[in-house]
DOGUMI-446687 format. One record per residue (C-alpha): x, y, z. Coordinates in steps of 0.25 Angstrom, whole numbers, plus 5000, padded with zeros to 4 digits. Each point is the difference from the previous one (the first is absolute). Layout:
<sites>
XYZ ...
</sites>
This chain:
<sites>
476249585144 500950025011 501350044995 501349885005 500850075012 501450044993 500849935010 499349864999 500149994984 500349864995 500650014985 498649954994 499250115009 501050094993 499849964988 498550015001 500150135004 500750044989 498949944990 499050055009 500450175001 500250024985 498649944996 499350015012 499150144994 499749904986 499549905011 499150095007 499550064987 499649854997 499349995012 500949875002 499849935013 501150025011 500049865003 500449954986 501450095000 500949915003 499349884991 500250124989 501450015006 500549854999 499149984986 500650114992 501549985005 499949884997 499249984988 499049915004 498949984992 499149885007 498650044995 499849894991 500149935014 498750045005 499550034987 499749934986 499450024989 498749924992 500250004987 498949915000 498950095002 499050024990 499450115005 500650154995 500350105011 500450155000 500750064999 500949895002 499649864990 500749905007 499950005015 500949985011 499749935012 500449985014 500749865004 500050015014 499150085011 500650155001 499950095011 499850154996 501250075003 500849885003 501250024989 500450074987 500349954986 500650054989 499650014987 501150024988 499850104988 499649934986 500650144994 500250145003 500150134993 500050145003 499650044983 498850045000 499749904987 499749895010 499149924991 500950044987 501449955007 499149865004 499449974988 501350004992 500849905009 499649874997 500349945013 499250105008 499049994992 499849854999 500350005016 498850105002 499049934992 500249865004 500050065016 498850114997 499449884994 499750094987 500249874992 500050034984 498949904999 499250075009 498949884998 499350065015 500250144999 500050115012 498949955012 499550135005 499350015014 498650085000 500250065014 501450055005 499949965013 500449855004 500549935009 501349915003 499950015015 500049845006 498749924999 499050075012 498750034997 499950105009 500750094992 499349994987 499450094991 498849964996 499150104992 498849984990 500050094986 498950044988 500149934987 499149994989 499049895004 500549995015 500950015009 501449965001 500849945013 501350035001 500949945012 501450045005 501049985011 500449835000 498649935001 500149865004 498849935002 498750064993 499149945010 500650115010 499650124991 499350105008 499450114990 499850135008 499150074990 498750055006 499349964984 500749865002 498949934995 499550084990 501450014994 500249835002 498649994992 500550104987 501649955001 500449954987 501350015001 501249965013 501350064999 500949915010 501550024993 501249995010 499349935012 500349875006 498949914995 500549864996 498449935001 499250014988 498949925003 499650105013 500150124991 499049964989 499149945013 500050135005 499550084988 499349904995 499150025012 500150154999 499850054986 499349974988 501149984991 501550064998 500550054988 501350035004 501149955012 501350025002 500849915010 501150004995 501450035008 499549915011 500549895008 499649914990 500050034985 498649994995 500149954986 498950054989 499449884998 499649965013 499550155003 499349984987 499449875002 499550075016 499550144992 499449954987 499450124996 501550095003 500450094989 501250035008 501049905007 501150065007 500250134991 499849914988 498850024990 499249864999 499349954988 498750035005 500650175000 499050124997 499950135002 499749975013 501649965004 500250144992 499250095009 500649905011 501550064997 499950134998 499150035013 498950054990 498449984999 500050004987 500749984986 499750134995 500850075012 501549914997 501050094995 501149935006 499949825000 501149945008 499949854995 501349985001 500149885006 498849944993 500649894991 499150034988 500049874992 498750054994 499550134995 498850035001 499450104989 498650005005 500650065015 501150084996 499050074991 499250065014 501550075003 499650124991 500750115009 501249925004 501550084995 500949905009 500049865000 501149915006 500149854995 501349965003 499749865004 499149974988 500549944986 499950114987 499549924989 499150044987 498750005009 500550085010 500550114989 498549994996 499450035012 501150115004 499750084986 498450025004 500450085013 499650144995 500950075011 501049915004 501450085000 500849905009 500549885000 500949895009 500249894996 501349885002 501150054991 500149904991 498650054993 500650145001 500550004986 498549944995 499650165002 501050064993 499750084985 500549914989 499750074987 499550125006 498849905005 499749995016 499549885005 499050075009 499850144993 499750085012 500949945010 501250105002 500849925010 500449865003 500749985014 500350165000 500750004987 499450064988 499449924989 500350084988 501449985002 500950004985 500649855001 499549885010 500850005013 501149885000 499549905011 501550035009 499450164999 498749945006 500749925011 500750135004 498950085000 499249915007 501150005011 499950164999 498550015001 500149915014 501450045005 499650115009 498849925009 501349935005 501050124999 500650045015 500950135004 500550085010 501050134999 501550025005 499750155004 501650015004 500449964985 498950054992 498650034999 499649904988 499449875006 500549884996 499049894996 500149845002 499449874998 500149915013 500349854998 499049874999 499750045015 499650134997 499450004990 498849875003 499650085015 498650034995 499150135006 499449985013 499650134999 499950075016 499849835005 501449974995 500949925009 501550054995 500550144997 501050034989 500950114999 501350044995 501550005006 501350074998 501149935005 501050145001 501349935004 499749884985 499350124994 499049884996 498450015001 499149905005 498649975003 499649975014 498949925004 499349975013 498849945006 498950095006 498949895002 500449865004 499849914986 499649875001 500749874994 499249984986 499650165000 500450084987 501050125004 499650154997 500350145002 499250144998 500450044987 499350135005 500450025013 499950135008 499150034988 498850095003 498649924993 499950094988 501449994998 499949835002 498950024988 500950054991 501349915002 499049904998 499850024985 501449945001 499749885001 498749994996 499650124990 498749944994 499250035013 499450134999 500250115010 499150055008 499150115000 500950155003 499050025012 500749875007 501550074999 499450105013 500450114993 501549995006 500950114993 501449995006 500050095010 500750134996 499750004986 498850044999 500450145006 500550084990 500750105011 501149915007 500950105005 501749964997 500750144996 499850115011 499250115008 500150134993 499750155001 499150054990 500550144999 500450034986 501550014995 500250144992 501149984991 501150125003 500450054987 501250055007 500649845004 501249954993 500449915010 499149865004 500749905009 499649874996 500249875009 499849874990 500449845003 500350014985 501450024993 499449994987 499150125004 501250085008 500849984989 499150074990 499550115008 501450045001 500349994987 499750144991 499149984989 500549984987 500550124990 498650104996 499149895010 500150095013 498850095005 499650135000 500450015015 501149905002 499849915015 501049975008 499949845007 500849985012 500149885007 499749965017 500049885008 498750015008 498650024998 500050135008 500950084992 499550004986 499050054992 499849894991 499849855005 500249924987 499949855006 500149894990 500249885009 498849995009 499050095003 500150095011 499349925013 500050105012 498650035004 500150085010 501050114996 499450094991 501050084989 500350165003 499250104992 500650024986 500749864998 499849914990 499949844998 499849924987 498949915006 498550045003 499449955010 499249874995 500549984987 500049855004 498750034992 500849994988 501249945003 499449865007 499949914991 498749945009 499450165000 500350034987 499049874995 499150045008 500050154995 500249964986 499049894998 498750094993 501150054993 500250024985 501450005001 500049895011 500349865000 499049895005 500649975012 499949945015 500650015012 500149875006 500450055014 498450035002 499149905000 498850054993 501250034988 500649875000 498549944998 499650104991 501349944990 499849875001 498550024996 500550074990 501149904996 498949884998 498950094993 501350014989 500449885000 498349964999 499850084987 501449964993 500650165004 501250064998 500549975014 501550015003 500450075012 501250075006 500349995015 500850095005 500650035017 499450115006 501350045007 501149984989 500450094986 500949954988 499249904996 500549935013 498949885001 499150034990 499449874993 499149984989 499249894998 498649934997 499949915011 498950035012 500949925009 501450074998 499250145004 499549935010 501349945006 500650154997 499350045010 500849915012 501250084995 500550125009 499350125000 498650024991 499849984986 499250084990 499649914988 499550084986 499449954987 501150004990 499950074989 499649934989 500450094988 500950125003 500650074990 501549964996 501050054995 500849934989 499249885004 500650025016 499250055011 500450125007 499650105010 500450155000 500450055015 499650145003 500650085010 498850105006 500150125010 499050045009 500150135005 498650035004 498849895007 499250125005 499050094998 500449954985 500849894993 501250054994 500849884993 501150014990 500749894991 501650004997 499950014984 500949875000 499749885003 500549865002 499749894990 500449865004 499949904989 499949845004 501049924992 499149924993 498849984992 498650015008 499149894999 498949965009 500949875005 501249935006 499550095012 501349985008 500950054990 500450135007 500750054987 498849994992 499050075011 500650105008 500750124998 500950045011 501249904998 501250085006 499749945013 500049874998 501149974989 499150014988 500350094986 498950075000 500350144992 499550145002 499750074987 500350155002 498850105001 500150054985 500349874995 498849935003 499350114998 500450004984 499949864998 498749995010 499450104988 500449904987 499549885008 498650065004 499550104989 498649995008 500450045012 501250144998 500850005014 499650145001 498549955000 500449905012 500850095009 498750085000 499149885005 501549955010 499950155006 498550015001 500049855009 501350055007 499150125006 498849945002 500849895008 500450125011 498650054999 499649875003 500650005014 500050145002 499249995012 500849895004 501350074998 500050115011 499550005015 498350005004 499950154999 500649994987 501050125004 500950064990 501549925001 500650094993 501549965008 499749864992 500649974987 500349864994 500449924989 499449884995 500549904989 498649964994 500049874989 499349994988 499649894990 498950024989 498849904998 499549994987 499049895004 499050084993 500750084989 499950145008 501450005006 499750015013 501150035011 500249915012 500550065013 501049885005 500350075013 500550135005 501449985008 500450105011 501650035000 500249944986 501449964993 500250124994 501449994995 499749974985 499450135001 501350075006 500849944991 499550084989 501250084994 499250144995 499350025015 500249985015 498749945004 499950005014 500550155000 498950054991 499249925008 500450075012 499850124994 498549994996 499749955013 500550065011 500250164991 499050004991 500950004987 499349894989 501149974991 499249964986 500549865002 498950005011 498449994993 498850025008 498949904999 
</sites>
């Protein structure tokens, strides 16, 4: 955009300017078209909110969409990039207990599932598409996508992309023929077909018989009956199970050949009105099964109970509590969870806790966010309004974009939304709930909306890693000299630059009565680099390539210890690990697929699967979420920055019913030719405030530790303390016997990455020394008290450490590093 001569400035150019220069970066960001400005302009400054002008909703639709249920459609004729609407925020919150702060306000709630369409009746259930591609582009048959599949007994015919006249079908499949000839099955959802008697004409004269079709979300809605009275022989109409069901329409929906390869049955949309015992007894391997459409009545209990390995179940939540103990008697013995909550809970869930967990468990397939990295880097979260919230997924055929606005001068947020393709009056609205997403990635945020289709095979995700992080050796300290550093016995002074006061403060400061060394050092302070001894840089790390340190000065970094200090590197590093933590960095491809695979073989065999999420690129707890949702993980990951997400541990060792984990402070004085780590013989225990339990994840006082930050009352329970009562509480396990394991997995953790740590030759860095803060919690998941590396943290908050009144920390500290005098505060490992 050209930018207005200053001298020929009306009021309303300059007003338009002055939108325009605070928010033009946020614009180019979006990717938002320079020719709707000034609509955006006159919209925003005005408050005009006209969509529902050229746009309405059908509440009369019978057919279910996702992720969106009740679809929105355009009026009028649209043109793309013609004009801009603005869609309004339902709510907004930066907490990070999105679903938690929704679920208890009733008018939120009530709004989001009479707009989501997650009626409590739930009499049609989720309508899941079997292929994720589809298209909402205008009626032209040009642009279809038209392609055959294997199914049991045949083939299946699946047409995208607005079909209008079935006559006009051009099949471009060198095995047309063949495929016409075994077809038993013509998957024609979301075209424009309104001609019934054409369509059962045309495969009449094709194929032997169908047993299953699927119009619907056409220009006319087909009703059952008449599909059924064309098709006689059906077993499925339009996602529904007919009376004439086998196993068949089994095989049918879970892409399998056979009955004995279903581990996972989505027949969620099936509208079960009669079990059948004779073909739910073929399902012998199957450990999900989702029937969220389909009445829970004595017979389907029956039926349910002879499924040797069935471990999950969904189902509408008004037969939730039908699965719950009563007497210390399940209903279906082997099933360990309904709707992703155990069965073998102490009480029956009231129905209002049902209703809110229901809004929970779907919350986050509709959740939106963006960050104000110029007030904070926590994102908030929101819900849009009725518009928002009915645009269904067009997947990469969508015809509007959506994306996020802040208005600086208002300080209020908006969603934007444009036309990229021109829409046709009549032509249902989407957006790329995806987009810029590579394939593999688009796979994955698919299970948001539709997580009883299976993934695909790991060969398929092209082996993509992330770029970087597969290289252990990324190179983010400094060039060095390897000559060694000889300690001169006869050096009393050592200059010391440092960004911290904390730090200058101490070193200063003499050591306590009878705590001083055999040969006292003497710290003085300098203000550059070039003068000192001793760079001690807390801060940041130091980022100068190219200028390498003069022979005999010291630094507290080593040169990749990213290896231990990035949360996404330290995952990797970790993961064979006894004293690691399952976990994934979702910033890579074949990691992010490797959890989610993880995440449903968990959720399939009814396993502890609870996860914690937490931002690469942040400390302090600063947004770390804990949850059970796939969806919330997967919505993380659209937060700035990359993600790491963790198995949570399911049993860890407590302390006075609290969980708890003990920060270490470590020194490293030697990488090369051999490890040489030492321990601070104090450490850190941080207790949460209240009782552990394996719920109410987004109670931040009941799962996380480090509270200080963030206004909680966490308490810290001195070293000899917790140590004393740690001895009464768990007579199996002295605490003299657990230091021993927490030293051993301390050392192994830096022998781990040895390699990692120090340049390719692996050359002696005897002018690195560092210190790490390394966090601790104890899973007894097993009886054997094992300890669990959280993460080890470059530049720690030490001060709890410096505070101690019998020692100056930081100076002994000092002392053993840079003069070679270990103070017996000081243990090696």
């Amino acid at each position: 955009m050209q930018p207005f001569p200053e001298d020929k400035l009306t009021p309303e150019h300059l007003h338009f300017k002055n939108f325009l220069e605070p928010h033009i970066d946020q614009l180019i960001h979006l990717q938002f078209p320079k020719e709707l400005y000034q609509h955006l302009y006159h919209k925003i400054t005005n408050n005009v909110f006209n969509a529902g002008e050229v746009m309405q909703l059908n509440s009369k639709a019978t057919h279910a969409m996702r992720p969106a249920l009740l679809p929105l459609y355009a009026k009028v004729d649209i043109q793309a990039e013609s004009d801009v609407f603005l869609i309004d925020q339902l709510y907004t919150t930066m907490e990070r207990a999105l679903e938690d702060q929704v679920a208890k306000i009733d008018k939120v709630r009530d709004v989001c599932l009479q707009l989501m369409q997650l009626d409590v009746e739930l009499e049609k259930g989720d309508k899941p598409r079997q292929t994720e591609e589809h298209s909402s582009a205008a009626s032209n048959n040009k642009n279809l996508d038209v392609q055959f599949r294997e199914v049991r007994d045949g083939t299946v015919l699946i047409v995208r992309g607005g079909l209008d006249n079935i006559n006009s079908l051009c099949i471009p499949d060198e095995n047309k023929d063949q495929n016409l000839k075994k077809l038993v099955a013509i998957e024609f959802r979301d075209n424009s077909l309104d001609n019934l008697d054409e369509i059962v004409a045309f495969f009449k004269e094709q194929a032997h018989q169908i047993l299953a079709i699927d119009l619907s979300g056409n220009r006319k809605e087909f009703s059952a009956q008449e599909l059924l009275a064309a098709f006689p022989n059906a077993e499925l109409i339009n996602g529904e199970l007919t009376e004439a069901y086998s196993d068949w329409a089994f095989c049918y929906l879970a892409g399998k050949h056979s009955t004995s390869e279903i581990s996972h049955l989505p027949l969620n949309e099936c509208n079960i009105q009669r079990w059948k015992r004779d073909e739910f007894a073929k399902l012998v391997n199957c450990v999900e099964l989702n029937v969220r459409s389909s009445i829970i009545n004595k017979e389907a209990l029956e039926v349910l109970r002879q499924l040797p390995k069935l471990r999950s179940l969904f189902t509408s939540w008004k037969y939730q509590s039908m699965f719950y103990a009563e007497n210390g008697e399940l209903p279906v013995p082997q099933l360990k969870k309904v709707n992703r909550k155990f069965t073998n809970l102490p009480t029956v869930p009231e129905e209002n806790h049902l209703v809110a967990a229901f809004v929970k468990d779907n919350l986050w397939k509709f959740a939106e966010t963006y960050t104000l990295q110029h007030l904070t880097y926590d994102p908030v979260w929101y819900l849009m309004d009725v518009v928002g919230l009915s645009i269904d997924n067009g997947h990469r055929l969508a015809n509007f974009q959506i994306a996020p606005f802040y208005y600086i001068e208002k300080q209020e947020a908006y969603t934007l939304m444009w036309p990229v393709r021109n829409v046709q009056a009549g032509e249902r609205i989407t957006r790329d709930y995806s987009y810029g997403a590579s394939d593999v990635m688009r796979t994955l945020f698919n299970q948001i909306w539709h997580p009883e289709v299976p993934l695909p095979d790991a060969s398929k995700t092209s082996g993509a890693t992330g770029g970087e992080f597969v290289n252990p050796k990324k190179k983010t300290a400094f060039d060095v000299k390897p000559e060694a550093i000889v300690v001169d016995p006869k050096k009393k002074t050592y200059r010391v630059c440092c960004d911290s006061k904390l730090v200058r403060d101490a070193v200063l400061t003499p050591h306590p009565k009878g705590k001083s060394p055999a040969r006292p050092a003497n710290y003085t302070l300098v203000g550059s680099f070039s003068e000192a001894d001793i760079l001690w840089i807390v801060h940041d790390h130091y980022t100068n390539p190219m200028e390498e340190l003069p022979r005999g000065q010291y630094i507290n970094q080593y040169q990749y210890e990213h290896n231990l200090t990035s949360k996404p590197y330290f995952s990797f590093n970790s993961q064979e690990k006894p004293w690691g933590i399952q976990s994934y960095f979702m910033g890579s491809e074949e990691h992010a697929y490797k959890c989610v695979k993880e995440f449903k073989r968990r959720e399939a065999a009814g396993e502890h699967n609870i996860w914690i999420v937490k931002p690469s690129n942040l400390t302090r707890s600063a947004g770390i979420v804990v949850t059970d949702n796939l969806a919330c993980i997967l919505k993380w990951m659209n937060t700035p920055g990359d993600i790491v997400a963790s198995i949570y541990l399911e049993k860890p060792a407590l302390f006075k019913k609290h969980k708890f984990d003990l920060r270490y402070i470590v020194l490293l004085d030697s990488i090369h030719p051999e490890v040489k780590v030492y321990t601070y013989d104090r450490f850190k225990a941080r207790i949460a405030p209240e009782e552990f339990a394996l719920n109410d994840l987004d109670n931040f006082q009941k799962h996380f530790t480090v509270q200080q930050y963030h206004g909680g009352s966490g308490s810290t329970v001195a070293c000899t303390e917790f140590v004393r009562e740690w001895n009464k509480e768990h007579t199996d396990m002295p605490f003299d016997q657990l230091q021993k394991k927490i030293n051993g997995a301390i050392r192994d953790m830096f022998v781990t990455v040895q390699d990692k740590l120090s340049d390719d030759n692996h050359a002696a860095s005897p002018h690195c020394k560092a210190l790490y803060g390394v966090d601790i919690m104890i899973d007894n998941s097993n009886g054997d008290y094992q300890p669990k590396i959280l993460e080890c943290n470059f530049s720690p908050d030490a001060s709890f450490f410096q505070n101690m009144e019998d020692r100056n920390f930081f100076r002994e500290v000092f002392d053993f590093l840079f003069t070679g005098q270990k103070a017996d505060s000081i243990v090696e490992l």
